[in-house]
Every structure is written in structure tokens, then in C-alpha cells.
C-alpha positions in Angstrom: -58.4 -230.1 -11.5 -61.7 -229.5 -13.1 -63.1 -229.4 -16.8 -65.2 -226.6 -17.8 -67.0 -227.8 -21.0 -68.1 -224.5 -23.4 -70.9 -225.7 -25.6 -72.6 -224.2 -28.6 -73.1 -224.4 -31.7 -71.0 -223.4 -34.6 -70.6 -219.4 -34.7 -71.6 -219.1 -31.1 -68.8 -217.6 -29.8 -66.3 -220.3 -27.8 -63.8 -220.6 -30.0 -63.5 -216.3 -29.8 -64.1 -217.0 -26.0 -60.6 -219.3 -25.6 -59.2 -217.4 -28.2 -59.5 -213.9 -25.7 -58.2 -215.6 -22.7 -54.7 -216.6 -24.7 -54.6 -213.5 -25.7 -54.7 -214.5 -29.6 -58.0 -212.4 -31.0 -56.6 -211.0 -34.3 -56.6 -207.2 -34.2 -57.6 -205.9 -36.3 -60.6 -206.6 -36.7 -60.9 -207.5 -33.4 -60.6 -206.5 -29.8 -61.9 -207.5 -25.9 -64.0 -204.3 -25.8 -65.0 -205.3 -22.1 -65.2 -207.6 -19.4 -62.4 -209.3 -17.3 -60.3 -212.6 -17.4 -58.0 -212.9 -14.2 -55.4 -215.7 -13.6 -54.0 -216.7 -10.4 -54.8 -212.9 -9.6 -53.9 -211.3 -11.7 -55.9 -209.4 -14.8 -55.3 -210.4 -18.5 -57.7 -207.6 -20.1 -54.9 -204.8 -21.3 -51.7 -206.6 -19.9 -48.3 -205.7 -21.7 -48.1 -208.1 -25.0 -44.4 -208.9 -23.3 -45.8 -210.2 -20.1 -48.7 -211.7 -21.6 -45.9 -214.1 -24.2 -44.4 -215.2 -20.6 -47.6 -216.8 -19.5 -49.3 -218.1 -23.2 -47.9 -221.4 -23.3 -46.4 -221.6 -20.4 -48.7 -221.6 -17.3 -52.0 -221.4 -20.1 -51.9 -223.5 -23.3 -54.3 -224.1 -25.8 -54.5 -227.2 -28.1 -55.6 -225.9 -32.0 -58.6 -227.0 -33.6 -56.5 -228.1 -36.9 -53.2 -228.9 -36.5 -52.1 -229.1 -40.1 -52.7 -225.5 -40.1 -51.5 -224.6 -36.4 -48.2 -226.7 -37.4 -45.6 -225.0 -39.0 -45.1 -227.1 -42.0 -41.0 -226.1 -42.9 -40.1 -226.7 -39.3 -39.5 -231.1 -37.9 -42.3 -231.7 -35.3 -38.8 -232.0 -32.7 -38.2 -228.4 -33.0 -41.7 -226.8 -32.9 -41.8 -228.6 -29.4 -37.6 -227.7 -28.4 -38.9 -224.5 -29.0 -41.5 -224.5 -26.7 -39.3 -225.9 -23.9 -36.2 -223.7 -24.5 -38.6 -220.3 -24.4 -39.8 -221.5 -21.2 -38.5 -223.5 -19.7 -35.1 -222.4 -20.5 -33.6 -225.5 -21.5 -30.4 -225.9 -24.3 -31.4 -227.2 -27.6 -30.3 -231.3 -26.8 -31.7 -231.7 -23.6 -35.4 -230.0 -25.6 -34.8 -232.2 -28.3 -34.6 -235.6 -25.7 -37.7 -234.2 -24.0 -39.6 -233.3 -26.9 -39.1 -237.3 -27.6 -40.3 -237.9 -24.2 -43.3 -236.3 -24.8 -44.2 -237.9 -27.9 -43.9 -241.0 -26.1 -46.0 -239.5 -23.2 -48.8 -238.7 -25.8 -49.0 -242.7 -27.3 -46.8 -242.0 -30.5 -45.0 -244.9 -31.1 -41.2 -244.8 -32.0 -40.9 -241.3 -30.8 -36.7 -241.1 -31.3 -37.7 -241.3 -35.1 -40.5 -239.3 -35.2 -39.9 -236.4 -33.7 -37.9 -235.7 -36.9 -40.5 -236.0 -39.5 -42.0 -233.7 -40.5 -46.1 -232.5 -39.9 -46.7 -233.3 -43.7 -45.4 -236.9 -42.9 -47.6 -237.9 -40.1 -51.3 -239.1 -39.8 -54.2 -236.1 -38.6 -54.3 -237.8 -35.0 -51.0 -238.0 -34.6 -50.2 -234.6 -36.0 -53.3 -234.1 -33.2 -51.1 -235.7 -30.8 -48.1 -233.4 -31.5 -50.2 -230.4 -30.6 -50.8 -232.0 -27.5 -47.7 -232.7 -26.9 -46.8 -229.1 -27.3 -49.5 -227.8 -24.7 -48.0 -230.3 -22.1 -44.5 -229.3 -22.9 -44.5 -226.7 -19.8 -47.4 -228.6 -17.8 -49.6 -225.2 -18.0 -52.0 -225.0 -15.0 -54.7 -224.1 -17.7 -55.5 -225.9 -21.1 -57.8 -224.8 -23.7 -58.9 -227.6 -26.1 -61.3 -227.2 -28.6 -62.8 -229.9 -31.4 -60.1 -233.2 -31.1 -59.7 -235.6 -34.5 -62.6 -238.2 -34.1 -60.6 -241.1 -34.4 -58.3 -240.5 -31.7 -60.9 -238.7 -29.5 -61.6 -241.4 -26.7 -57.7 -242.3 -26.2 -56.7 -238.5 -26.2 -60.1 -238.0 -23.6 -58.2 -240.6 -21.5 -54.9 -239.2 -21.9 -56.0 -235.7 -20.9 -58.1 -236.6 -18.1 -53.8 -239.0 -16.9 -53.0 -235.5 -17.6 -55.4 -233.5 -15.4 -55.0 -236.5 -12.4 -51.2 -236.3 -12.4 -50.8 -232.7 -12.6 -54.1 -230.6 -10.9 -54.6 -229.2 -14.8 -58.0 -227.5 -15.3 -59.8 -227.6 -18.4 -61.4 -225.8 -20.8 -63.1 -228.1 -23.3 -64.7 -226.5 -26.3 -66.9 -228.6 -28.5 -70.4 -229.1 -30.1 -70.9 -232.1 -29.2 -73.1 -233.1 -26.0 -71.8 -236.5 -25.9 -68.4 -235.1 -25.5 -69.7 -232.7 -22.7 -71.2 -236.2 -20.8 -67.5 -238.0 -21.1 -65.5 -234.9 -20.0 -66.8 -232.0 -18.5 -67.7 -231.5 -14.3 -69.4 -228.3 -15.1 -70.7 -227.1 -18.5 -71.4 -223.2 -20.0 -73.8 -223.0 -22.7 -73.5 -220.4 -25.5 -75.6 -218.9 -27.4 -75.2 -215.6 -29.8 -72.1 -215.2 -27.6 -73.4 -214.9 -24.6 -74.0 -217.5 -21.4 -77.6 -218.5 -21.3 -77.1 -221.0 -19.0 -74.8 -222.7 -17.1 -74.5 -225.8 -14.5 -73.2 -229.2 -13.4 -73.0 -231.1 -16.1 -75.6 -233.8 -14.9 -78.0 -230.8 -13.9 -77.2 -229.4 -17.9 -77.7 -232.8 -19.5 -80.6 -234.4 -17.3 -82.5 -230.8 -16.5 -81.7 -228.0 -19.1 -83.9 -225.4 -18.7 -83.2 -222.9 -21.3 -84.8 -224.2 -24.8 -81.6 -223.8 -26.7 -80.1 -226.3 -24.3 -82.9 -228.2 -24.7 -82.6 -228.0 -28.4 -78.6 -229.1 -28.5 -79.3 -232.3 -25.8 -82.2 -233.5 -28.7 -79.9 -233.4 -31.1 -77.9 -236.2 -29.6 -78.6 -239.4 -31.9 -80.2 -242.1 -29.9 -80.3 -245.7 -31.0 -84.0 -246.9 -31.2 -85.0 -250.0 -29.3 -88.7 -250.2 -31.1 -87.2 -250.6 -34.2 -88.8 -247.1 -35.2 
């Protein structure tokens, strides 16, 4: 039920960090060389690709930073989330196909019965945003990974993932650049730097007392309306 918020800067190492714990670093180049990441017990770091397939999506989800891209393009927006449900959860393809609906409506698209046969080319950014999300929540994971959210959808998809998180006991990992963000969402708040932690707190002890200067230097980046005029 809580929201870790993983700030940096661009090329400082969260997206790699969320992208380790699903399990999705491409190798090669790549690899975890070291370190641990344990769920519910049990250790991530080396586990069988089978086992690991049986738990990405399901119990951890991740929503993708572009979702033109993370979409497959050939493939209605109804089956990339059917799929989803019938890997998981087991489900035949009609009864996937009326929840896939269900959660479209769920995640504020209107007429979901139609749209959940178009196409990802035939929808707006947020909504193709939305559609992503809809396909993290398909198995109601107990973790999700979200990184950088469409800015023109961001507050009503902040208020439908916190629904989510107060209905369901989902904790959050919320990847962004933006201290603002950080403020609206996260309880507690890891800063990176170079890819490493250098500091880390509740997020009113981050944004009121930082103490590192790279902290420091991120909070006064935050644009402030002047009051003086100046």
C-alpha cells in the first residue's frame, strides 16, 4: 500500500533499476552482475526465465514509458489485454475479451465495447497511456512499476492509481524526474545519482530537508511562480 518514488535525472539509472526487478534488462549487453531483489520471499537475482514469466505481469507489473512503442501495433488493444488475462489468469478468450472491456472502462475510456477493438494506431497518446494501464491492472499485481505518465492525463491517472492502490493494498514504484510528481505521489522517495542511492527518506524529510547537494540541486529546479513580480 505504499509508493516508493525513484528520482533522478535522465541517465541516472531508474529506468535500468525497474527494468532489473521485471526481469527485462536486455542481455546482451547487459546483466544484474550483483546485488539482490526478493519478493514475498523469495529471490529474483538468477531465478529460472520460466518461473520468472509466471510472476512478470502477474503478481509484478510495470506500466511502459511509451506506449506506442510498448503496444504491439498489428494486434486490437482487446487482445493485447485477453492475452494478459488468459496467460494468467487462465481465462477462455470471451470471457478476456468482456473483461478487457471492463477494464477499459475501469481506466476512464469512454465507450469501452467499441474501443477495445481499435487499434493502438487509432487512439489518442493518453488513452493508448490508459491501455497500458489497463494491462498492468489486468491481474491486480501486488507490485507496479510506473515510470514517466503522458502529461495531459497525468493528474486523473495519479488519482486513478492512487483508487487503485486504496482498493487493492498495490505498492508502488513511481519513476520520474519530476519533484512535483514525487510531492503528489510518493510516501517515501530514493534519490539516484550515477546509479547509485545517495540518499533516501520520507518524502516530506527529501523535499523540505535534502541533505545531499544533488537533491538539493533537483528540489531548485522545481519552477516557482514569483510573487514580487521578479
Amino acid at each position: 500500500g505504499e509508493t516508493l518514488g525513484i528520482v533522478g535525472e535522465s541517465g541516472s539509472g531508474k529506468s535500468m533499476a525497474a527494468l532489473a526487478v521485471m526481469g527485462l534488462i536486455p542481455s546482451p549487453p547487459g546483466s544484474v552482475s550483483g546485488g539482490s531483489i526478493r519478493f514475498r520471499g523469495r529471490e529474483l537475482v538468477g531465478m529460472d526465465e520460466e518461473e520468472r514469466r509466471r510472476i512478470r505481469g502477474k503478481d509484478i507489473a510495470m506500466i511502459f514509458q511509451e506506449p506506442m512503442t510498448a503496444l504491439n501495433p498489428v494486434f486490437t488493444v482487446g487482445d493485447q489485454i485477453a492475452e494478459t488475462l488468459m496467460l494468467h489468469e487462465g481465462l477462455e478468450r470471451r470471457a478476456a475479451w468482456e473483461k478487457a472491456a471492463e477494464l477499459l472502462a475501469e481506466v476512464g475510456i469512454p465507450e469501452p465495447a467499441i474501443r477495445v477493438r481499435n487499434y493502438p494506431f487509432e487512439l489518442s497518446g493518453g488513452m493508448r497511456q490508459r491501455v497500458m494501464i489497463a494491462i498492468a491492472l489486468a491481474c491486480r499485481p501486488a507490485v507496479l512499476i510506473t515510470t514517466a505518465l503522458d502529461v495531459s492525463v497525468q493528474a486523473q491517472i495519479f488519482r486513478l492509481l492512487k483508487d487503485t492502490q486504496r482498493h487493492l493494498g498495490t505498492a508502488i514504484l513511481f519513476i520520474t524526474h519530476d519533484m512535483g510528481s514525487i510531492a503528489t505521489m510518493a510516501d517515501r522517495v530514493i534519490v539516484m545519482y550515477a546509479g547509485r542511492c545517495v540518499e533516501s527518506g520520507t518524502a516530506e524529510d527529501i523535499l523540505l530537508d535534502p541533505r545531499h547537494p544533488y537533491t538539493q540541486g533537483l528540489i531548485a529546479c522545481i519552477p516557482h511562480l514569483c510573487r514580487d513580480g521578479g
